[in-house]
C-alpha positions as a printed NumPy array, in Angstrom:
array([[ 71.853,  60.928,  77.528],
       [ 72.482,  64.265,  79.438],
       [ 75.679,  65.591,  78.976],
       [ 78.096,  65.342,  81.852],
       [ 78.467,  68.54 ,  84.061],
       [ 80.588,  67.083,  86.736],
       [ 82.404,  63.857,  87.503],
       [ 82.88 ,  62.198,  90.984],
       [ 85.399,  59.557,  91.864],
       [ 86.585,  56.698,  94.19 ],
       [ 90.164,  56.716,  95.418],
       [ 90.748,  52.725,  95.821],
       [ 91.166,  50.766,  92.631],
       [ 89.722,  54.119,  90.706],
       [ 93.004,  56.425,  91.164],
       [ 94.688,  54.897,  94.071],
       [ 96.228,  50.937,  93.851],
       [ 95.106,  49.535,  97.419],
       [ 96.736,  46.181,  98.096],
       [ 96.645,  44.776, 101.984],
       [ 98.824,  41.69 , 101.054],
       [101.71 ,  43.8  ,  99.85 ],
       [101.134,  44.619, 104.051],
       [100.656,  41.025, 104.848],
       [103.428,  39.241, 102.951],
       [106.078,  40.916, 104.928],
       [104.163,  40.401, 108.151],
       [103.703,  36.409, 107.509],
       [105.674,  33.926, 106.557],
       [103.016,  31.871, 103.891],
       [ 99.884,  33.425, 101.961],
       [ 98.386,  30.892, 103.694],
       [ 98.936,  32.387, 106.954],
       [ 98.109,  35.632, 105.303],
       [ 94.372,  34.437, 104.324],
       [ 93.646,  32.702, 107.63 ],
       [ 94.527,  36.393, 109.163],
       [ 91.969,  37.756, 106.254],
       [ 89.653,  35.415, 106.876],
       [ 89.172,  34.868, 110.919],
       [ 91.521,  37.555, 112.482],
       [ 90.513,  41.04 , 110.471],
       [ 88.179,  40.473, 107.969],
       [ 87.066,  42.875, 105.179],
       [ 83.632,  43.377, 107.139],
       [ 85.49 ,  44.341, 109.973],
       [ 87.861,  46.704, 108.035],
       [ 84.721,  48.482, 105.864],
       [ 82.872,  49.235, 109.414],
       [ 86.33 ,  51.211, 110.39 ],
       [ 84.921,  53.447, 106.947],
       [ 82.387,  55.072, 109.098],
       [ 85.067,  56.297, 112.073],
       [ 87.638,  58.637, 112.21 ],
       [ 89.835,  57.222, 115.333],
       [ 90.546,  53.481, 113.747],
       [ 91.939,  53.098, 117.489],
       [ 89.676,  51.737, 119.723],
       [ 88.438,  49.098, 117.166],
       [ 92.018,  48.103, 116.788],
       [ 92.118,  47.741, 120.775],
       [ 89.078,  45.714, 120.639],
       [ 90.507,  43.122, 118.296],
       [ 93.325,  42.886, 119.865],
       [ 91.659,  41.464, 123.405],
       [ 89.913,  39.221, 121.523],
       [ 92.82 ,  37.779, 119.562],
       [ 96.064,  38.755, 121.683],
       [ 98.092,  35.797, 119.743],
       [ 97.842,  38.482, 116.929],
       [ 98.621,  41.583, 118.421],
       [101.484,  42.86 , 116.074],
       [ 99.551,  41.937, 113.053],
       [ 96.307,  43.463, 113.983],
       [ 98.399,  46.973, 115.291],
       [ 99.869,  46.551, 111.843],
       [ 96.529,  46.881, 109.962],
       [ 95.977,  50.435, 110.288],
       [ 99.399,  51.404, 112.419],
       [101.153,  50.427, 109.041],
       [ 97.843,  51.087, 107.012],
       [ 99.692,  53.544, 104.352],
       [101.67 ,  50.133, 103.426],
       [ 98.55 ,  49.   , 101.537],
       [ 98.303,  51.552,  99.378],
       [101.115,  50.834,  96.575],
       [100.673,  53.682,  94.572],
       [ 98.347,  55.386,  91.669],
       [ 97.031,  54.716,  88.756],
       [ 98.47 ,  57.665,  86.63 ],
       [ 96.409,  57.063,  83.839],
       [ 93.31 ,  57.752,  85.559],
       [ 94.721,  60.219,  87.672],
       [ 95.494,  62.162,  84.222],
       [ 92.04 ,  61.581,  83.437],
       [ 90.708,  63.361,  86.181],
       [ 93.204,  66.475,  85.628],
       [ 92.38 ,  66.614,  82.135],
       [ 88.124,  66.708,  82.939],
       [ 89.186,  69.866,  85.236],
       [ 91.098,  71.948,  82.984],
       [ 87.881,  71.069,  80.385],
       [ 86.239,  73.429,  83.171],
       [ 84.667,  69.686,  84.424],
       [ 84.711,  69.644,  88.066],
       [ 86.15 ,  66.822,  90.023],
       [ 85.317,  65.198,  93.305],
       [ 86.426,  62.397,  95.197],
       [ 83.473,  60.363,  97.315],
       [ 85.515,  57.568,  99.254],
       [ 84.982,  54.985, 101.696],
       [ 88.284,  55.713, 103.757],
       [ 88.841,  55.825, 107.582],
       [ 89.448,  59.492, 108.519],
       [ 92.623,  59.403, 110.376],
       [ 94.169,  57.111, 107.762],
       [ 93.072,  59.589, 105.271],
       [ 94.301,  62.295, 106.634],
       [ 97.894,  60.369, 107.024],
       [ 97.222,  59.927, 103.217],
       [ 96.725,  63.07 , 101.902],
       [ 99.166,  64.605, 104.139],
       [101.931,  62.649, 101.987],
       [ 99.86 ,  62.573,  98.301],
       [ 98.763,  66.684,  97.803],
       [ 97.01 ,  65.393,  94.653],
       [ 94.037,  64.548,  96.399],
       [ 93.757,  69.092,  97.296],
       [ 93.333,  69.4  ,  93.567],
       [ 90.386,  67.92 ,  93.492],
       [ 87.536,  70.473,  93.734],
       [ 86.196,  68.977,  96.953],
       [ 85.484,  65.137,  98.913],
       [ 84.026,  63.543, 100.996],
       [ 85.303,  61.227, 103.257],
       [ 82.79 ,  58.504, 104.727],
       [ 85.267,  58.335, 107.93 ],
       [ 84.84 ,  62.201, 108.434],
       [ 81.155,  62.288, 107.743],
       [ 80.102,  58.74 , 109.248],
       [ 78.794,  57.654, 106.151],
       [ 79.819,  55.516, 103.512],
       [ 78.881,  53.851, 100.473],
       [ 76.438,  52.164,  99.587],
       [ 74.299,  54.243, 102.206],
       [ 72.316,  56.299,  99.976],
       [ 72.309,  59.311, 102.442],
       [ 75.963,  59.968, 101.259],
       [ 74.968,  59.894,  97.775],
       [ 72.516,  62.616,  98.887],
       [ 74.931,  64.771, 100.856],
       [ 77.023,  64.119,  97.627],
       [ 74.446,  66.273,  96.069],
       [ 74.233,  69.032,  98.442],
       [ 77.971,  69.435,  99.132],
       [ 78.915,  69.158,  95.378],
       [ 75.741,  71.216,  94.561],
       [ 75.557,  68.595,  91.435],
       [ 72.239,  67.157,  89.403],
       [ 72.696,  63.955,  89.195],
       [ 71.968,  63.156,  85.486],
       [ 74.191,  65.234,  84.577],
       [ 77.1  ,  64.451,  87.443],
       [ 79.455,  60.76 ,  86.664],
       [ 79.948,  58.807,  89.585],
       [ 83.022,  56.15 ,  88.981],
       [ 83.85 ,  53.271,  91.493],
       [ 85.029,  49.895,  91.505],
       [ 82.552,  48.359,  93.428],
       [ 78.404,  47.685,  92.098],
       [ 77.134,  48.013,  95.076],
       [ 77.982,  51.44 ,  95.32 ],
       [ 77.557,  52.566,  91.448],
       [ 74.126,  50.817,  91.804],
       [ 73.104,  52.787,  94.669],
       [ 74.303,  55.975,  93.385],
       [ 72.21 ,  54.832,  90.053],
       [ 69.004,  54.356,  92.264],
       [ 69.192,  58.319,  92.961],
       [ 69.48 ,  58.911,  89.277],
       [ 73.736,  59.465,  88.592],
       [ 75.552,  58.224,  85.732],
       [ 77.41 ,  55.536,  86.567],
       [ 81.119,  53.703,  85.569],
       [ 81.322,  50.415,  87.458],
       [ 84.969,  50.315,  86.969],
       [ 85.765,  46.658,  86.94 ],
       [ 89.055,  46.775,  85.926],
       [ 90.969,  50.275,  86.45 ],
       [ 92.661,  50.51 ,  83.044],
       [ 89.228,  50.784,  81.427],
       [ 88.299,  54.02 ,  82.319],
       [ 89.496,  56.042,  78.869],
       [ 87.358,  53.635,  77.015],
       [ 84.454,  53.426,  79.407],
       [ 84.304,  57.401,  79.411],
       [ 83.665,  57.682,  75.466],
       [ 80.219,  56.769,  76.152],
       [ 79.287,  59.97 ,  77.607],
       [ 79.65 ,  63.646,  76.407],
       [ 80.927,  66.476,  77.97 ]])
């Protein structure tokens, strides 16, 4: 195995802890509630196509004329967006630092809507000490488009088999794989120490 020049990660469920019920639960009175809203008001496919915008506005609108019953709850989803995101995983985060002062350079490749981003990082300057990102909302790309992977490479100026890519979901560490990165399908984030000690650096 080559050794590992540079490592890239996700932000949700890699270094960040993204939870949308610990939104939900104070906006409705029963999970129950809460899942119907998951389920037929704002779905996760309609979220994950809000990845590839920066203005999360005029989908919001849209929803909202098509389910006007719901209009606080669907403002709420990315008006109150930041409320999702209940903190960091500090472990991993440590992780990360640690690869960088090894002279490892560190990225972050994220599926994130730009302007919620951008209230994000404004409040969490961690994400600045990362050696650059990209974010699919400011690009209008996201995972598991292979084209990002690919402007992954030119923007990082990385070689794949020798550059880590770590994410949560296998869709998006097997497309990454496809173009010939290492890969760390995190399935569960306090795995990553162990997962990394099969690669050298």
């Amino acid at each position: 195995m080559n050794t590992i020049e540079k490592v890239i990660f996700d932000l949700g469920k890699v270094i960040v802890k993204f939870d949308p019920r610990n939104l939900y639960n104070k906006i409705f009175d029963t999970p129950e509630d809460t899942d119907f809203f998951f389920k037929n008001i704002c779905p996760w496919e309609w979220h994950i196509q809000q990845d590839l915008v920066y203005d999360t506005k005029p989908a919001t609108l849209k929803k909202i004329e098509e389910h006007p019953d719901y209009k606080y709850a669907i403002e709420s989803f990315y008006g109150r967006f930041q409320e999702m995101i209940v903190g960091i995983y500090e472990e991993n985060l440590k992780i990360a630092f640690d690869l960088k002062r090894k002279g490892i350079p560190i990225f972050i490749l994220s599926n994130f809507p730009g302007d919620q981003f951008d209230i994000y990082a404004s409040k969490n300057k961690f994400v600045n000490e990362f050696d650059d990102m990209i974010i699919s909302g400011k690009v209008g790309l996201k995972k598991p488009d292979a084209k990002i992977y690919e402007l992954a490479i030119k923007k990082f100026i990385c070689d794949p088999k020798k550059t880590l890519f770590i994410d949560d979901r296998p869709e998006n560490t097997e497309s990454a794989k496809k173009i010939g990165f290492q890969i760390i399908t995190l399935d569960k984030p306090n795995k990553l120490k162990e997962y990394l000690k099969e690669f050298t650096f």
